[in-house]
C-alpha positions, 0 to 999 in steps of 0.5 A: 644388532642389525639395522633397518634399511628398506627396498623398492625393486623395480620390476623387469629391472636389473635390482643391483644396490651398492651397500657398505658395511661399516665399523662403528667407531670414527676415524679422524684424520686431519684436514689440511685444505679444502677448495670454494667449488661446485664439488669441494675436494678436501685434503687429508693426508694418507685418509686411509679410504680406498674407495667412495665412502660416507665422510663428516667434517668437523673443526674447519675455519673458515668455511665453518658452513661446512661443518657436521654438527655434533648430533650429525655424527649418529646420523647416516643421512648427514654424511657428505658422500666422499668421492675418492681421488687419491691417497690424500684426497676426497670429493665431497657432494657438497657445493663450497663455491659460496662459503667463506675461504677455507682457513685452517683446520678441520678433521675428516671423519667416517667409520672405516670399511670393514674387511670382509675377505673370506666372508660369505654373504646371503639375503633372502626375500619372504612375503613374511617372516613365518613365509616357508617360500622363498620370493628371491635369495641372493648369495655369494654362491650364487652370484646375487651378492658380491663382497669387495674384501677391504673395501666393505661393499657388498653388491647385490645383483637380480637380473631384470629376468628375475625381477620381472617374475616377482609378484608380491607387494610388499615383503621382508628380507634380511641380509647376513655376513658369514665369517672364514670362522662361520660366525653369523652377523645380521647386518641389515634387515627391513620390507622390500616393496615392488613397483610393478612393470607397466611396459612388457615385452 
């Protein structure tokens, strides 16, 4: 089942989000330290990610403050945003410097990156769902969506040109995955809404 995620695209501006599909299940991977500071780096041996990526913390002592709440899990927008720093290490957007000393313990947890080697990819844009005419389609063929392999990012990409002769105020779209095999995945789907261009050329 896709999800709902919505757009704003800024007209005569380069449109070029980073999305990250992700598998459902969470990994654990055990935390071994964590630092008091503006940014916490957290130590988890072989984390298993290999880029920036969504995390939850549960279990530390100590820096109890740190911890996701059981119901934080379900939610996307709780994460912590995990910055990579090596094989055994990620970043956190999250300032430890007042929290109690790390103790002991504790578990990193994310749903892992989808594989999306040999995969294609394609979104389109309509003023409705019933809309014939297409606003704006982006596919690997044509270079508007880019996929990162292991990695799971799918990175779309309109050119400022392309953006400023939209004209529409709101709209749909929905974005799909196509496997090596040709089956059909509809990750995401939601309204897209164009801010207008006040300074032109």
């Amino acid at each position: 089942m896709s999800s709902k995620y919505d757009f704003v695209i800024q007209q005569g501006a380069t449109f070029n989000p980073v999305l990250k599909y992700q598998s459902p299940q969470l990994t654990v991977k055990t935390i071994t330290a964590v630092t008091k500071s503006g940014q916490a780096l957290v130590t988890a041996a072989s984390h298993g990610l290999a880029a920036d990526w969504p995390v939850y913390v549960v279990g530390v002592v100590g820096m109890a403050q740190l911890n996701h709440r059981p119901e934080d899990l379900q939610d996307a927008s709780a994460a912590y945003y995990g910055y990579y720093v090596d094989a055994n290490t990620m970043r956190l957007n999250v300032d430890t410097s007042r929290m109690n000393a790390y103790a002991s313990g504790g578990e990193l947890l994310y749903r892992a990156p989808v594989n999306l080697t040999g995969y294609t990819a394609r979104l389109q844009i309509r003023e409705t769902v019933e809309a014939t005419d297409t606003l704006l389609s982006l596919t690997t063929e044509n270079g508007g969506i880019t996929l990162g392999g292991t990695a799971g990012t799918i990175t779309l990409l309109a050119s400022a040109t392309a953006t400023a002769a939209l004209d529409f105020v709101n709209a749909v779209y929905d974005l799909e995955v196509i496997s090596g095999s040709g089956v059909v995945t509809r990750l995401l789907h939601g309204t897209v809404t164009l801010s207008k261009e006040v300074t032109r050329a």
